[in-house]
Structures are given as structure tokens and as C-alpha cells.
C-alpha positions in Angstrom: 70.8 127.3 116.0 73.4 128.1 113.2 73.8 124.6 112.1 69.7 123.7 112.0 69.3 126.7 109.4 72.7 125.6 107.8 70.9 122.4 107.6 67.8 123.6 106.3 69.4 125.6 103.7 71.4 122.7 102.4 68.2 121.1 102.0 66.1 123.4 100.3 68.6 123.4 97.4 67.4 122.0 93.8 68.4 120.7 91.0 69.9 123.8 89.2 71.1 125.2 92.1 73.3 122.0 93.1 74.7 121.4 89.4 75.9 125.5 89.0 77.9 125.0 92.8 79.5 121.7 91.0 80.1 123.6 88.0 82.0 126.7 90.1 84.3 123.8 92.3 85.0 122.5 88.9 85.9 125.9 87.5 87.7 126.2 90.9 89.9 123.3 91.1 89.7 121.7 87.9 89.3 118.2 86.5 92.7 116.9 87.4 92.4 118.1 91.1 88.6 116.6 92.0 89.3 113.1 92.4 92.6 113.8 94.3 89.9 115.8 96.6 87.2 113.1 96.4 90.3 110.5 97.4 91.1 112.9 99.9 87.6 112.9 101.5 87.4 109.3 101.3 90.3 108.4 103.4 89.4 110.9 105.7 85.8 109.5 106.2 87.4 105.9 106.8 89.4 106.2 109.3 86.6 108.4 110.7 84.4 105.3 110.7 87.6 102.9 111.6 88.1 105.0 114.7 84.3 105.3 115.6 84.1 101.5 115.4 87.0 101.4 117.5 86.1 102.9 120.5 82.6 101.8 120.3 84.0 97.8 120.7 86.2 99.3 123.5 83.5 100.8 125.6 82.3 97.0 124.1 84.9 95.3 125.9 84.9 97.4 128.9 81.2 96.7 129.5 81.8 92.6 129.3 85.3 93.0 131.6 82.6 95.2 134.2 79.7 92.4 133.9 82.3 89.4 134.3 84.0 90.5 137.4 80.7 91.4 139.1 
């Protein structure tokens, strides 16, 4: 129930509102530290997907093996 109106707030954010909360994580971090962040995020969401796409061919693979030997 949290997350929905998490959600829901994150969506009802405009225009002004979104470019003030960049302006504060610049204020926050600074211009040399955001793209060592953004990098950061990056590799993080890659091997998120590598992994993801990993296990999905292995339940794959484990479905063929299953249909084969039947």
C-alpha cells in the first residue's frame, strides 16, 4: 500500500517540481560527482538485466531438457 502511493506521488510531480529536486542533488553532490553516480547506476542496472536474462534462459533450458526426456 506504501509503494502504490509512493508511486502515485512520483507521478503527480511537474515540471518545476522535478527540476528544483535536480537542482538540490546537484547542490548535494556536485558536478564532478553526478556522472560517477549516473555510471554507478548504469552498471548496476546491467548486470541487473544480465542476470534477469540469465535465469530466464535457464528456466529456458530447463523447460526444453523436461519436454525432451518426456
Amino acid at each position: 500500500m506504501a509503494i502504490t502511493n509512493a508511486f502515485l506521488f512520483i507521478g503527480g510531480l511537474g515540471g518545476t517540481e522535478v527540476i528544483l529536486i535536480l537542482f538540490a542533488i546537484l547542490l548535494l553532490f556536485g558536478a564532478k560527482r553526478i556522472p560517477e553516480l549516473a555510471r554507478g547506476l548504469g552498471k548496476g542496472i546491467r548486470e541487473f538485466k544480465d542476470a534477469t536474462k540469465e535465469i530466464k534462459s535457464d528456466i529456458e533450458n530447463s523447460v526444453k531438457d523436461d519436454s525432451t526426456t518426456k
